[in-house]
C-alpha positions in Angstrom: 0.0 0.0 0.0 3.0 1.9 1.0 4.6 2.0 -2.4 1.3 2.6 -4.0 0.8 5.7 -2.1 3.9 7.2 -2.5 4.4 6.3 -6.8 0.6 8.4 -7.1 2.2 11.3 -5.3 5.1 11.2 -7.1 3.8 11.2 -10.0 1.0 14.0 -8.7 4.1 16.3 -7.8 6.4 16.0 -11.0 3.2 16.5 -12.9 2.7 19.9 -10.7 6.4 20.8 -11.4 5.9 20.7 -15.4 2.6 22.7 -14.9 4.2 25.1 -12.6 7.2 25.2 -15.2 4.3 26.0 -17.9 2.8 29.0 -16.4 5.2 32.1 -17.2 5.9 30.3 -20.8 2.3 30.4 -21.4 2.0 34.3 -20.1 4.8 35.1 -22.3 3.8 33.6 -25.3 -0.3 35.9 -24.1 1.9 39.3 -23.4 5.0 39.3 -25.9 3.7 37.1 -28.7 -0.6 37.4 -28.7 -0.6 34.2 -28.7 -3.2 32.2 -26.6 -2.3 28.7 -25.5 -5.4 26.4 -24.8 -5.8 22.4 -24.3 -8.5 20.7 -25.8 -10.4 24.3 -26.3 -9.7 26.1 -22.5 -7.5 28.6 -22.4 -4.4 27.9 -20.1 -3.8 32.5 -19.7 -4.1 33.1 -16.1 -4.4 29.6 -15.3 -3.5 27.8 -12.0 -1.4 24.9 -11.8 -4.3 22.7 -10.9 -6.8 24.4 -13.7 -3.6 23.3 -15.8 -3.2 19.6 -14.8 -7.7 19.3 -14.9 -7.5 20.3 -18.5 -5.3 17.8 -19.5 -7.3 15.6 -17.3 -10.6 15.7 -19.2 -8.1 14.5 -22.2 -9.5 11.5 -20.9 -12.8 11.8 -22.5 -11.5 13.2 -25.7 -8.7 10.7 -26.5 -9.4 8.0 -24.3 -6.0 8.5 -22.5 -4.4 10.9 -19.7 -3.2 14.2 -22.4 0.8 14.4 -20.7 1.7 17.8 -19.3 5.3 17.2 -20.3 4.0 17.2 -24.2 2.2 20.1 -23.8 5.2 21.6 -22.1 7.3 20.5 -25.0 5.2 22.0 -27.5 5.0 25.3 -25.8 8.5 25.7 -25.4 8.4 25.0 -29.2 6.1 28.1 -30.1 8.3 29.9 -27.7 11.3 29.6 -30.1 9.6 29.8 -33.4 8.3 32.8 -32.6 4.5 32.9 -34.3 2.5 35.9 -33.3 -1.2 36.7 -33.4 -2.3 33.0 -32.9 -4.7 30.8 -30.8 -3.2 27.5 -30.6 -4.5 24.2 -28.7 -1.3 23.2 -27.5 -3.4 20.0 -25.7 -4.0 18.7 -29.6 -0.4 19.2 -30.7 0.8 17.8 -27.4 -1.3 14.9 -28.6 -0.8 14.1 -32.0 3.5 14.2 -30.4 2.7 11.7 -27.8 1.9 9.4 -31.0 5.0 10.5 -32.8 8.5 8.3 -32.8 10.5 9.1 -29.1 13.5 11.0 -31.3 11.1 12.9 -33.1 12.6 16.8 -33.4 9.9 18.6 -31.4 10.7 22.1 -33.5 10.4 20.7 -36.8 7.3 19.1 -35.8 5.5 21.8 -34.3 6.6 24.0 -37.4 4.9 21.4 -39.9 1.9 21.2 -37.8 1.2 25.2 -38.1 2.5 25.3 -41.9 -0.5 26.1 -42.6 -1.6 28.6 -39.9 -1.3 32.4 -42.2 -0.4 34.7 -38.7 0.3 38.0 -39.1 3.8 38.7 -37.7 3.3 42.8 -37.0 2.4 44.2 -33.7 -1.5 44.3 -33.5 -2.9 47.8 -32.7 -5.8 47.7 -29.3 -9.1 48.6 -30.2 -10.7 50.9 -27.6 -14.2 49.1 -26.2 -16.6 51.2 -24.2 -19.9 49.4 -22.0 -22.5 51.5 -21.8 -24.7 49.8 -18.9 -22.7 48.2 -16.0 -25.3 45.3 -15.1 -25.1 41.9 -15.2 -24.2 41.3 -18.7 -21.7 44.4 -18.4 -19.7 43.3 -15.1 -19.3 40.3 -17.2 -18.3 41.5 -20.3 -15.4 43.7 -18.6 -13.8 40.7 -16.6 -13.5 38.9 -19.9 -11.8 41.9 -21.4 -9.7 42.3 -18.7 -8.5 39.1 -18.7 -8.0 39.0 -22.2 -6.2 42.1 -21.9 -2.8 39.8 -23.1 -0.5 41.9 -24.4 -2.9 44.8 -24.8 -2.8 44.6 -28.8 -6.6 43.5 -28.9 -9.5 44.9 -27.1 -8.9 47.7 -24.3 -11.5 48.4 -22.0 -11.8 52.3 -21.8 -14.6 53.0 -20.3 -18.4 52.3 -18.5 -21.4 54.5 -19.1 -24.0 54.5 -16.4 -26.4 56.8 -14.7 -25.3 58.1 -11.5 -27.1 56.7 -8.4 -27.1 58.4 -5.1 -24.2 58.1 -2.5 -20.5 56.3 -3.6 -21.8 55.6 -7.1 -17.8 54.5 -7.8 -17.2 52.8 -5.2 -20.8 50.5 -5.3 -19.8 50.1 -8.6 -15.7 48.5 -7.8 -17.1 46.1 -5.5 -20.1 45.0 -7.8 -17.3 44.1 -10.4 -14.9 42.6 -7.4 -17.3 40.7 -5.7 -20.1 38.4 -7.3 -23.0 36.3 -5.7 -22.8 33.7 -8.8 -19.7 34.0 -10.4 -17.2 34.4 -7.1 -14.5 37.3 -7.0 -12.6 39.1 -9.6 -9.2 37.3 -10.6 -6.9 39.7 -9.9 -7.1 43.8 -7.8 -9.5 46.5 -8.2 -9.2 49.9 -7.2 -11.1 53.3 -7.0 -9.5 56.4 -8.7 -12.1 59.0 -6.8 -10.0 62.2 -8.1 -9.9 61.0 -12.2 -13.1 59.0 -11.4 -12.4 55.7 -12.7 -11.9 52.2 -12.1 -8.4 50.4 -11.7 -8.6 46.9 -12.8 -5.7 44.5 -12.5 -3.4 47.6 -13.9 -6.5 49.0 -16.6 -8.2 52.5 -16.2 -11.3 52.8 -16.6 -13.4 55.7 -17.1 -16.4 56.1 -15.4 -18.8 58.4 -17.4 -22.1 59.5 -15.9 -25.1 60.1 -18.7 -28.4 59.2 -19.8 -28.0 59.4 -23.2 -25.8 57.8 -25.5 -25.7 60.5 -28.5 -24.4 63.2 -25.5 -21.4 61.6 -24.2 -17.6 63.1 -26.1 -15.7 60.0 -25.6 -13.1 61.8 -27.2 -12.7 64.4 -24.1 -11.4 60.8 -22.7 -8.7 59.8 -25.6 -11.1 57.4 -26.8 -11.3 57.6 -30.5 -13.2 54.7 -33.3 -15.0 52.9 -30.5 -16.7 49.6 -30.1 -20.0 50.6 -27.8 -21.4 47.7 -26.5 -24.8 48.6 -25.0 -25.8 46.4 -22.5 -28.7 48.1 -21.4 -31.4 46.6 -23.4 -33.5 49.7 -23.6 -32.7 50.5 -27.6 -33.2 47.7 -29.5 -33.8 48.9 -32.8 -31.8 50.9 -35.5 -33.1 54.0 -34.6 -32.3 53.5 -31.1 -29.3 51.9 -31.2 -27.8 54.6 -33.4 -27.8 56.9 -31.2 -24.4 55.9 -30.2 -23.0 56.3 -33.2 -23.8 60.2 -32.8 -21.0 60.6 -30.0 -18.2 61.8 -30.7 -15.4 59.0 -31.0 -17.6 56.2 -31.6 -17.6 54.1 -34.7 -19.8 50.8 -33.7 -22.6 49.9 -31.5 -23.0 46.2 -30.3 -26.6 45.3 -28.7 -26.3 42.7 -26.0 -30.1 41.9 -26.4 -32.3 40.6 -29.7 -31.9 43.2 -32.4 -35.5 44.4 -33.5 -36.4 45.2 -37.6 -33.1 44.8 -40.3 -30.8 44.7 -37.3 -28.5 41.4 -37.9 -28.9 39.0 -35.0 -25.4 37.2 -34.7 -24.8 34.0 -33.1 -21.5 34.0 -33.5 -20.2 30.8 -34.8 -23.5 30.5 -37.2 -23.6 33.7 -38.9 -21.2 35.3 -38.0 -19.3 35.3 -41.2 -22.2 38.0 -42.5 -20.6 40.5 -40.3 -19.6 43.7 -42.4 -16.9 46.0 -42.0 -19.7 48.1 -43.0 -21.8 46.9 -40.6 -22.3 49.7 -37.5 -24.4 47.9 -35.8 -25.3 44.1 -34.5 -27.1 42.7 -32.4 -25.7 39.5 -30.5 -29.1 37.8 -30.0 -30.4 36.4 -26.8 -28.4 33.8 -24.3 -31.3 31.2 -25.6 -30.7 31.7 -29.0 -26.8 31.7 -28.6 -27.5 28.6 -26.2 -29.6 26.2 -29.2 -28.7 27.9 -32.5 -25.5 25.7 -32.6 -26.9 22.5 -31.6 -29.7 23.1 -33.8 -27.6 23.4 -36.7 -25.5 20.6 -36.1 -28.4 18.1 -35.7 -30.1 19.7 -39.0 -26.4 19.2 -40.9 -26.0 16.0 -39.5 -30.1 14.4 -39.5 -32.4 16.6 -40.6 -35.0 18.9 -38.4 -38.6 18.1 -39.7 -39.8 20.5 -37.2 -39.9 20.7 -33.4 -40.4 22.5 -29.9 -38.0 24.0 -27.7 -39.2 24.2 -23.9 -36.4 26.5 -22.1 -36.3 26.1 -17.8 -34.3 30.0 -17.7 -33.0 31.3 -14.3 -34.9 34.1 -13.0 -33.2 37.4 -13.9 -33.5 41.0 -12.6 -36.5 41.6 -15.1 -38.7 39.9 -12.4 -40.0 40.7 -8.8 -38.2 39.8 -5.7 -41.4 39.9 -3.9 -45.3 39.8 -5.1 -45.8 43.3 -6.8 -47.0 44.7 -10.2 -45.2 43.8 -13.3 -46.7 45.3 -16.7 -46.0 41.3 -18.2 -48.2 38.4 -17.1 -46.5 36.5 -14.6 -43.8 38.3 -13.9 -45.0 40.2 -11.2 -45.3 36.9 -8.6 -41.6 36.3 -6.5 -38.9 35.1 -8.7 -37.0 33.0 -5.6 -40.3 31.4 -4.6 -42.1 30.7 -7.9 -41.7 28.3 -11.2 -43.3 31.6 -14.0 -44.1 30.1 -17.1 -43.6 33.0 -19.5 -42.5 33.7 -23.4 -39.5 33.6 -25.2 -38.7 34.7 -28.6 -35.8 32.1 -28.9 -37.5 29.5 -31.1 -38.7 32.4 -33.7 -35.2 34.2 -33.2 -33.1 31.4 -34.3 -34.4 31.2 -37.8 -32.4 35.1 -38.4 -29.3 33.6 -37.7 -30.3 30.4 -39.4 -32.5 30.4 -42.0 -33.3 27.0 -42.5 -34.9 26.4 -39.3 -37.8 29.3 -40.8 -41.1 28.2 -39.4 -39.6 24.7 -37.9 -39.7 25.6 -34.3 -42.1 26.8 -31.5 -41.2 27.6 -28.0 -41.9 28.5 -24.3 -40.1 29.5 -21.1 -40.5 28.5 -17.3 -38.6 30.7 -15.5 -37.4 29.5 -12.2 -35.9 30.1 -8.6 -32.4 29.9 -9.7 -30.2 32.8 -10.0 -28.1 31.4 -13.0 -27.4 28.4 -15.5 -30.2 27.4 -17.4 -31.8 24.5 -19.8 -32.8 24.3 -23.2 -34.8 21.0 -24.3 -35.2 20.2 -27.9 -37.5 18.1 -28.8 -37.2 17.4 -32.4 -38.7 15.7 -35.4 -35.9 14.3 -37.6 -35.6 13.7 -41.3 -33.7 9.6 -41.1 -34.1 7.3 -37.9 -31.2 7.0 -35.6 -29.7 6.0 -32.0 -28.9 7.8 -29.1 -25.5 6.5 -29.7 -25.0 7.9 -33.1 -26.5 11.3 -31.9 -24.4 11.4 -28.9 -21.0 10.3 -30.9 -21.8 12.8 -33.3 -22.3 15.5 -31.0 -19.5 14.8 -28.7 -17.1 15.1 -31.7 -18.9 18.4 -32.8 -17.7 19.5 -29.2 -13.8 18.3 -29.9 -13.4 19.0 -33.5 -16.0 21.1 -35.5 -16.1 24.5 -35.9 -18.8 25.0 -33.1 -16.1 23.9 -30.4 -15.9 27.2 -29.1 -20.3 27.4 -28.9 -20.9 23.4 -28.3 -20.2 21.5 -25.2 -20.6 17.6 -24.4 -20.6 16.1 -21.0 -21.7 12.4 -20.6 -22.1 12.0 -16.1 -24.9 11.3 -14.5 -24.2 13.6 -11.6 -24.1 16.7 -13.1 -26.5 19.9 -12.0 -27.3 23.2 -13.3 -24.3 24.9 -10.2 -21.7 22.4 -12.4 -22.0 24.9 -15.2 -21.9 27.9 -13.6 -18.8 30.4 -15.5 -19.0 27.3 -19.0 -17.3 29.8 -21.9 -19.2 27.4 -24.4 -22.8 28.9 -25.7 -24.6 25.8 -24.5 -23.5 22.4 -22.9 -25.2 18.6 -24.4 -26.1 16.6 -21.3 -25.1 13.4 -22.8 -27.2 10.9 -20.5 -30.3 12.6 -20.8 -30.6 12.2 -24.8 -33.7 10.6 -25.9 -34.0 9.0 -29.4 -37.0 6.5 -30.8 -36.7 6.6 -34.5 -36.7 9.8 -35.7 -38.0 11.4 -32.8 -34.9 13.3 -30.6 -35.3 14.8 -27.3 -31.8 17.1 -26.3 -31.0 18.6 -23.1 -28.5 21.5 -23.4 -27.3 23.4 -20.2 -25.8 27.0 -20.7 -24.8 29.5 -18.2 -27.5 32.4 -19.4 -24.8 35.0 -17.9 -21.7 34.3 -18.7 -21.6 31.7 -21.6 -23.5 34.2 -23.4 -21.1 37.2 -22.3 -18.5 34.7 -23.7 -20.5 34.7 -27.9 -20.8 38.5 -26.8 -16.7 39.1 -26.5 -16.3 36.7 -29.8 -18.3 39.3 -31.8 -16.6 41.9 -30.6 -13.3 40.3 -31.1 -14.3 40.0 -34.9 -15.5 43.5 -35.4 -12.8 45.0 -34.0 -10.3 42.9 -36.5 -8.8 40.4 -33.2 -9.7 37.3 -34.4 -6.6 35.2 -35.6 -6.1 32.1 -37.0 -6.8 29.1 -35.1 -4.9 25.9 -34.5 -7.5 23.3 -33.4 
């Protein structure tokens, strides 16, 4: 027993030594290089030893084996010396497809014909200057992605927050609602209050703190900022007309809606249509956190089988729209106690998904039940096919969707039968596939997909942005 004791924790420690080794590698290659190292999809920037080791982990279910920390390690040091720039690179894959290479096999010249292919651009990236206008659930969000994926501060740069001021220590209420967080735990890293220049100092960012009601009023170039991405997370304009009232400021060039666009405004889910963004384009919507959960499920069942037609029945979290207590509420429903009441209510998802994918036009109906939980949510699809099939062949199919397609970054797969709506609290995918609850008889398909309603969805909103503003590079995957 002894001796298996001790060869586990061995093993457990010289695994946390590579890791450890791996962290200031993988910061470099984020701050000098843009370059952002992830295994099997999740991101290894600001990373603990132990998030480290669990990523390669969950190789496990990918590969059937243990992914080795000391390949990864290997094939980061490798980057390191080539010296790629502008990149996203799962170093878990190449780490991989080494461990199946010869034992003398040249590391360099291996990693270098893997990315042969990968066109980066070698120049320094110039930051693109971001401003939220709303600071609310959505918005909080939003910045601690930014600020995270600050890097080497050639991408986006969070310059400022637009919000009405409230009575008392406005600045300081609004520092600790970004520090501190009932769902999502505290902010990685310090946050500090600049009372004299009015701002926000977050992990070594300033940001401005602007007080208005209106978003054509506000000279953002009084501030140095200049071509701005505005993403409005308010949800109060919703339409062109609206929404293009930023536009009107002075050092704006975009507006982003963190809401369902109404009229000709595109609704993007990114990952589906997102390719029909514009440089053109001045304003986009980025849909709803249901329609960003199912849209790329959807699409890969109707790719894959065939969608006849079907419902989708979405169990959402309660949200700040509703009453804490009984009181009016100009909606049906709404107005009874969100922590003590299942609210069955609408949702536009169903209709909505057919803008960002056309195909599903008239296929889908929908309904909400709104519930006493304050985040994650569920989205079952229950779905007519075109052909017969087996769970099996669904669930294979949409596991390796997950790993290898193009919707990695929107679909999850997990296949335990222990897993709750708390497990998927801060998921960067759109929407996670609950493995074991799949239903299939013939061509009838019953789906269970779990997204985090708040920050999954923040997530599809920072991809848009990143493509608007030009910081999307290639992708090794």
């Amino acid at each position: 027993m002894t001796d298996i004791t001790e060869t586990h924790f061995s093993d457990w420690k010289k695994r946390e030594e590579v890791a450890e080794t791996m962290i200031p590698l993988v910061g470099k290659l984020s701050r000098d290089r843009n370059v952002i190292a992830t295994v099997y999809g999740r991101s290894l920037v600001n990373r603990s030893v132990i998030h480290i080791l669990k990523s390669h982990r969950a190789a496990r279910r990918i590969e059937d084996s243990e992914l080795s920390v000391v390949d990864t390690l290997k094939v980061v040091e490798a980057l390191l010396e080539l010296g790629i720039r502008n990149a996203r690179i799962d170093v878990g894959k190449l780490g991989y497809r080494l461990s199946k290479q010869p034992a003398d096999v040249n590391v360099l010249e291996f990693v270098t014909a893997e990315l042969a292919g990968l066109n980066c651009a070698d120049e320094k990236h110039e930051g693109r200057d971001v401003v939220l206008y709303g600071f609310g659930r959505i918005g909080r969000l939003v910045a601690r992605i930014l600020i995270e994926k600050a890097g080497s501060g050639e991408n986006l740069r969070l310059r400022a927050i637009v919000v009405r001021k409230g009575k008392g220590k406005d600045l300081e209420k609004r520092a600790s609602l970004l520090r501190r967080d009932s769902v999502h735990g505290s902010f990685q890293g310090t946050i500090t209050v600049d009372e004299e220049n009015c701002g926000i100092i977050a992990n070594g960012h300033f940001i401005k703190v602007i007080y208005s009601s209106s978003p054509e009023t506000v000279d953002y170039e009084a501030y140095g900022i200049k071509d701005s991405i505005v993403v409005d997370n308010t949800g109060i304009w919703r339409d062109v007309d609206g929404l293009s009232q930023h536009l009107e400021a002075r050092g704006v060039e975009k507006a982003i809606l963190t809401a369902p666009g109404k009229g000709d405004m595109k609704n993007i889910v990114y990952g589906i249509n997102s390719d029909c963004i514009e440089d053109s384009d001045k304003l986009i919507s980025a849909a709803s956190c249901t329609t960003n959960a199912i849209t790329p499920v959807l699409k890969a069942i109707n790719d894959e089988f065939g969608i006849h037609h079907g419902h989708v029945e979405t169990v959402h979290s309660y949200t700040n729209d509703q009453n804490l207590i009984d009181n009016y509420h100009s909606a049906d429903r709404r107005g009874r106690s969100a922590p003590l009441n299942m609210v069955i209510t609408e949702t536009g998802a169903a209709k909505a998904v057919s803008k960002a994918l056309p195909e599903m036009e008239g296929k889908l109906t929908g309904n909400a039940i709104r519930v006493p939980t304050p985040n994650v949510s569920m989205a079952i699809l229950n779905l007519s096919l075109k052909k017969e099939t087996t769970v099996e062949e669904v669930n294979a199919y949409l596991r390796h969707t997950a790993l290898y397609s193009d919707l990695q970054q929107q679909v999850d797969y997990v296949d335990s039968p222990e897993v709750v709506s708390s497990d998927f609290v801060g998921s960067r995918k759109a929407g996670i596939v609950d493995g074991k609850a799949t239903i299939v008889n013939g061509d009838k398909a019953v789906l269970y997909v779990w997204y985090d309603n708040e920050f999954g969805y923040s997530c599809q909103v920072v991809r848009i942005l990143e493509q608007v503003a030009g910081c999307k590079f290639p992708e090794y995957k």
